[in-house]
ZAVOGU-335096 format. One record per residue (C-alpha): residue in one letter; x, y, z. Coordinates in pm, 1 decimal. Each point is the difference from the previous one (the first is absolute). Layout:
<atoms>
A|X|Y|Z
...
</atoms>
This chain:
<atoms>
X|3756.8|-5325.9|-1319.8
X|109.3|84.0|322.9
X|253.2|276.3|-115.7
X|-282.8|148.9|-253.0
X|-236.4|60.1|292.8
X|243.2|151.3|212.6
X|114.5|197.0|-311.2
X|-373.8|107.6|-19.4
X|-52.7|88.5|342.6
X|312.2|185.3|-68.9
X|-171.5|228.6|-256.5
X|-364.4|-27.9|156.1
X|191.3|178.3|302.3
X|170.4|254.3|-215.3
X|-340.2|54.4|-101.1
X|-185.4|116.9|310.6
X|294.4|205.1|85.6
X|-1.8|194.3|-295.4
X|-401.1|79.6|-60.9
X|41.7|287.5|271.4
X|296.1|145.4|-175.6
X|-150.9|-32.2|-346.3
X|-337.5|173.0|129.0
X|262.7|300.1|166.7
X|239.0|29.4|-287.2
X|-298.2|24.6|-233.6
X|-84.7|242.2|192.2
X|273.7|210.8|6.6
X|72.9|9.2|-348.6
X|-384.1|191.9|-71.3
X|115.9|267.6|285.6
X|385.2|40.0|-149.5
X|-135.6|-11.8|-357.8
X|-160.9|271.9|68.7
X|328.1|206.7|127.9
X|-91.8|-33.1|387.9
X|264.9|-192.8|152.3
X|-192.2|-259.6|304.5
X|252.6|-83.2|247.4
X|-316.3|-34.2|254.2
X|-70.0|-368.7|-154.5
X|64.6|-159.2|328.0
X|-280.2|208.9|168.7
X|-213.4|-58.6|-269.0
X|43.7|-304.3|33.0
X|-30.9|-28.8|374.6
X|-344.8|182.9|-17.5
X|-100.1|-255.2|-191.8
X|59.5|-277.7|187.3
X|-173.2|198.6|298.1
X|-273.3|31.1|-166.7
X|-5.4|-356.0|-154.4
X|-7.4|-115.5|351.2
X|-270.1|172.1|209.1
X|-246.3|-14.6|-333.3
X|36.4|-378.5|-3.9
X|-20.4|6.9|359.8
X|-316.5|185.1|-33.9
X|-141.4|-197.7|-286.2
X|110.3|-306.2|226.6
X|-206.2|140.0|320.1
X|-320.3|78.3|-277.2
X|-23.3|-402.4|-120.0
X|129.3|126.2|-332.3
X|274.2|-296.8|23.0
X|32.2|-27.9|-352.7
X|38.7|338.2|-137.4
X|210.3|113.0|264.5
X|300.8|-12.0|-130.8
X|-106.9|152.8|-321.2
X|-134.8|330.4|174.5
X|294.5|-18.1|184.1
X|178.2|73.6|-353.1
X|-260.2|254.9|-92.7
X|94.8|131.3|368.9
X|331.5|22.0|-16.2
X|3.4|142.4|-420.7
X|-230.0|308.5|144.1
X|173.2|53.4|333.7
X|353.3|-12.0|-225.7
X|-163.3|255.1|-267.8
X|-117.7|224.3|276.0
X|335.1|11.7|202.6
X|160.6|83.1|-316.5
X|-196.5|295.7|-64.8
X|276.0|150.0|280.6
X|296.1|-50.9|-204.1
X|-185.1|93.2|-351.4
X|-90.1|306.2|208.7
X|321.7|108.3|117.5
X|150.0|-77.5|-380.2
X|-216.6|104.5|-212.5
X|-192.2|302.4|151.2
X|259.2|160.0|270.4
X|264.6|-158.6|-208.0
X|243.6|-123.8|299.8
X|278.0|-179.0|-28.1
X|-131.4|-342.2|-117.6
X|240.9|-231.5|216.0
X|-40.1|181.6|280.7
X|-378.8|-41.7|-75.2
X|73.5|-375.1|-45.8
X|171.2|-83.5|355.4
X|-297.1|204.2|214.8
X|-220.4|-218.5|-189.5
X|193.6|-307.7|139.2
X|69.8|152.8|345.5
X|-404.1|97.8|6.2
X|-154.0|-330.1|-133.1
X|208.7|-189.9|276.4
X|-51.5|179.8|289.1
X|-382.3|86.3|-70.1
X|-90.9|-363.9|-112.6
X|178.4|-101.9|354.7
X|-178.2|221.8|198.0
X|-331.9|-79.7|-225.6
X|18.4|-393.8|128.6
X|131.8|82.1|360.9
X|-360.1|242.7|50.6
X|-221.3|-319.8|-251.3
X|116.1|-277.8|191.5
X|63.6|93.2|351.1
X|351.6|113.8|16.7
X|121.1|-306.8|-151.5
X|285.8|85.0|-266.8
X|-134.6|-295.5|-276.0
X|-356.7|-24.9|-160.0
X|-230.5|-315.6|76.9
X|179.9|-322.9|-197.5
X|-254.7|-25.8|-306.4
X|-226.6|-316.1|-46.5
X|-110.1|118.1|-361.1
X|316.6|87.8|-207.2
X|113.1|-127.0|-359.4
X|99.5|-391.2|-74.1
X|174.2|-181.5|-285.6
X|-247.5|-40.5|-319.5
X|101.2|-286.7|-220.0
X|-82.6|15.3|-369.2
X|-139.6|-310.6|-108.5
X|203.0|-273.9|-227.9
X|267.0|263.4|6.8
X|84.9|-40.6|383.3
X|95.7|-332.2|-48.6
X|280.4|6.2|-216.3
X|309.5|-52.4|160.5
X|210.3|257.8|73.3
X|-228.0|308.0|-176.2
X|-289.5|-121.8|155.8
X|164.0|82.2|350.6
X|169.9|282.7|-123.5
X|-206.0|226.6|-194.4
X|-423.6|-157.2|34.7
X|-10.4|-8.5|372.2
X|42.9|338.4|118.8
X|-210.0|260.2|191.3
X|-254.2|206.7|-187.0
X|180.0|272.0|76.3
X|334.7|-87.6|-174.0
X|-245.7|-51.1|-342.4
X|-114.9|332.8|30.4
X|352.5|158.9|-6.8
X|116.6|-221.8|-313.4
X|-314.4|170.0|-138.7
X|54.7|349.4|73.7
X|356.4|-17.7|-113.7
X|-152.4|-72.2|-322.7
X|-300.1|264.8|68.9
X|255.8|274.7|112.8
X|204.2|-73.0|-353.5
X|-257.1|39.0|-212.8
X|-160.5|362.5|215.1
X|339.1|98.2|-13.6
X|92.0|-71.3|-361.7
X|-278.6|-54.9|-216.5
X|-260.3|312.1|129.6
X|-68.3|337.4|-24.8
X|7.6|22.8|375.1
X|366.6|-170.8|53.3
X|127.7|224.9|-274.5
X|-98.9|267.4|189.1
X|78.3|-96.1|314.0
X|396.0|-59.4|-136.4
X|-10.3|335.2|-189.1
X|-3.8|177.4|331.1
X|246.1|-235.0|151.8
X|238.0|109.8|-284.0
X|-46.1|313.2|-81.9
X|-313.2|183.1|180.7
X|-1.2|318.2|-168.4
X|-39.1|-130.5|-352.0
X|-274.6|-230.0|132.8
X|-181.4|329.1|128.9
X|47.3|196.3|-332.1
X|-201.0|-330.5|-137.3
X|-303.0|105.4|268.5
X|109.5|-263.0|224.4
X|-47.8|35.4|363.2
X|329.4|-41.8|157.1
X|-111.4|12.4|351.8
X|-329.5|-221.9|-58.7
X|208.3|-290.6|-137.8
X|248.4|20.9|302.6
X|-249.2|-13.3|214.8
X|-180.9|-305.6|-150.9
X|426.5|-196.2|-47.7
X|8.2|33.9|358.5
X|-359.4|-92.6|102.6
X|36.3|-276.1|-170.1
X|347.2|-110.7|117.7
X|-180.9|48.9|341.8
X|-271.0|-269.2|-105.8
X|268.2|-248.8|-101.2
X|221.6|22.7|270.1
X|-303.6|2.1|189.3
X|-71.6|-335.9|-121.4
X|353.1|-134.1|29.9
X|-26.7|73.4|374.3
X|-298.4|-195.1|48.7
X|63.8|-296.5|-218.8
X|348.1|-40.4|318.0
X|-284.1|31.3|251.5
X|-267.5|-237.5|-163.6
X|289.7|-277.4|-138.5
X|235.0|-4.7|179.5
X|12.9|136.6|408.7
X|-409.8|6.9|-1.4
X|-3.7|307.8|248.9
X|145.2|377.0|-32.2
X|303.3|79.5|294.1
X|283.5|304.9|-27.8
X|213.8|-252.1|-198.8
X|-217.4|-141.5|-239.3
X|164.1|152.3|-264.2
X|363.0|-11.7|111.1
X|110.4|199.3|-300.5
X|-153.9|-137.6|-317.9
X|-113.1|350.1|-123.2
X|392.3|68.9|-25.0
X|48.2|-326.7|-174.3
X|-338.4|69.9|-277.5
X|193.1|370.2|-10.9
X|379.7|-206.4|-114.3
X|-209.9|-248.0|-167.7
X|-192.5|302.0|-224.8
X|346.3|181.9|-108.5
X|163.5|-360.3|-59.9
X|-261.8|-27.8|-222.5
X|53.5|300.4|-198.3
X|-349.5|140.1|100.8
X|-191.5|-238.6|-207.3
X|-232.7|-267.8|88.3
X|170.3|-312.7|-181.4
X|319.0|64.5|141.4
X|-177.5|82.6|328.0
X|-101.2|-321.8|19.4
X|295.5|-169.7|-109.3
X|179.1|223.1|306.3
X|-255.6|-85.8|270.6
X|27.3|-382.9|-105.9
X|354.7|14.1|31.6
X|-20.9|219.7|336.1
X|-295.6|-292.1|110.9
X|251.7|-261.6|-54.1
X|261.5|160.0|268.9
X|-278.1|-46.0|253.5
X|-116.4|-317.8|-124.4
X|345.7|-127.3|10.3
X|33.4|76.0|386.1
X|-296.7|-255.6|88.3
X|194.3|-239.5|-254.0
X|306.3|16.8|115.7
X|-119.7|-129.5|366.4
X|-98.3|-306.1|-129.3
X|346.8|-91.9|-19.9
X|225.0|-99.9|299.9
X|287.9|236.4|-80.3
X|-240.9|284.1|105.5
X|4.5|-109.4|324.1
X|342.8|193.7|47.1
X|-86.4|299.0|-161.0
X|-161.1|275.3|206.7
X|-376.2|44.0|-63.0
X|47.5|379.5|-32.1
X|263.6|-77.2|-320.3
X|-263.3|-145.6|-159.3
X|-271.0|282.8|78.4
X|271.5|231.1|-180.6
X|17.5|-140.7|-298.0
X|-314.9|163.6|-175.6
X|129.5|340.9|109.2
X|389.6|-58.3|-76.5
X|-127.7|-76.8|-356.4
X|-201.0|313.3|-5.6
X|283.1|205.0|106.1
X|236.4|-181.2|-308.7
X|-268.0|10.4|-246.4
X|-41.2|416.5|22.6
X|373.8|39.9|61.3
X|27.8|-215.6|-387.3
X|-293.0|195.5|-126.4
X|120.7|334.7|81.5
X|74.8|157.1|-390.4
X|-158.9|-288.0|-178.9
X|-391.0|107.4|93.6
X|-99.4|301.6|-166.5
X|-302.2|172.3|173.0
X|-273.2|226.6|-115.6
X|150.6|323.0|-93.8
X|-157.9|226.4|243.8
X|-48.9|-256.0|258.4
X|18.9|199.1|349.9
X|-56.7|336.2|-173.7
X|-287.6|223.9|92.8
X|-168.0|132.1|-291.8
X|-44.8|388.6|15.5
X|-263.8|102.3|-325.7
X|200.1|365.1|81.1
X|315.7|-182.6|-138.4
X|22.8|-189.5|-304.7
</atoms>
């Protein structure tokens, strides 16, 4: 019994991990569906977080105890949607070079959000350490049996809602009008605009919402796991939801599949600790391992995932 809780731990760990990257690489598949390549997840991400922070903060300082961390998700989905009006900006309507876009995004959201909390909170470079963030909910009956139980029915309510928008994001994607449409200009945007479909409206909404999601993938870090916002909060998990999105072939099943497995490198690193062999390996070997994968995992997908068509292309209605 021992072994199966450990085991479930294991997998309850993999878990948390992954919820942020599920919520980013969800994300990122409505803003590259829709042809407009988002290397600024990271930002996105990191504005989240931000914004997750000082709300519940806020809420926290108001006696709102128990809905603070849910505005601080509302927060950080509108703060993420807003900053991403930049990048939709330069892409779509002045039709800039979409990775160059992506890394001011990333460069922006870091230094403005660590300039934000030094002017909030008295030149400190970290946000207030939040009373009111997210804990464990355990379904009844099905918590308790062994090894599932501790696995998959005691998890934050956070890591529920991403197992339900992969499914949500499948079915916008694949069974409606509006996914259809939002693919057709991913693939091929002047046929979609010969069918009266606005090419530059649909961008515009794949990359809002990829700004909401990673948005929320920032904040569920800062309200599970480090339960403040600092310059390293995010420590490069926008990069890993970006490998984990092309590993998974730009869809949301095998995004989630990807982020799992991409959880379960950083999961692994508290696991291995527990043993005494990892007393002679170096603590920063162990910190490597989520990013060493990442750099394997693109260098094997390279030529295996196919993207949208004209993902990265500006549309021009002159040309078609």
């Amino acid at each position: 019994m021992d072994f199966l809780r450990v085991m479930g731990e294991l997998v309850n760990t993999t878990l948390v991990f992954s919820t942020a990257l599920i919520f980013t690489a969800l994300g990122g598949i409505y803003s590259e569906r829709s042809g407009v390549v988002n290397i600024g997840l990271e930002g996105l991400m990191v504005s989240g977080a931000f914004a997750a922070a000082v709300a519940t903060h806020g809420a926290e300082q108001a006696g709102l105890t128990g809905l603070a961390p849910w505005l601080g998700l509302l927060a950080a989905m509108i703060f993420g949607t807003l900053f991403s009006l930049i990048h939709a900006a330069a892409s779509v309507t002045f039709k800039a070079d979409q990775v160059v876009s992506g890394v001011v995004i990333n460069f922006l959201a870091a230094g403005m959000t660590l300039y934000l909390v030094k002017l909030l909170y008295d030149g400190s470079g970290q946000t207030e350490t939040l009373g009111a963030v997210f804990s464990k909910v355990e379904i009844p009956v099905l918590s308790s049996i062994p090894f599932l139980g501790e696995a998959l029915f005691k998890a934050y309510p956070t890591t529920y809602l991403a197992l339900i928008l992969v499914a949500v994001t499948y079915y916008v994607l694949f069974k409606t009008p509006f996914g259809l449409r939002l693919r057709s200009v991913g693939e091929h945007p002047s046929a979609a605009a010969t069918m009266g479909i606005r090419v530059s409206r649909y961008r515009y909404i794949g990359v809002m919402l990829s700004g909401a999601l990673a948005g929320l993938g920032g904040a569920t870090i800062t309200l599970t796991t480090t339960s403040n916002f600092s310059h390293n909060t995010i420590s490069g998990q926008g990069f890993i939801a970006l490998a984990a999105m092309i590993f998974g072939k730009w869809h949301p099943v095998g995004v989630l599949g990807a982020a799992i497995f991409f959880g379960l490198s950083q999961a692994l690193r508290n696991f291995v600790q527990l043993f005494d062999f990892s007393k002679n390996v170096p603590a920063e070997f162990l910190y490597m391992l989520p990013y060493i994968l990442t750099i394997l995992v693109l260098a094997g997908a390279v030529g295996r995932a196919v993207p949208p068509s004209s993902l990265g292309e500006p549309y021009d209605p002159g040309k078609r």
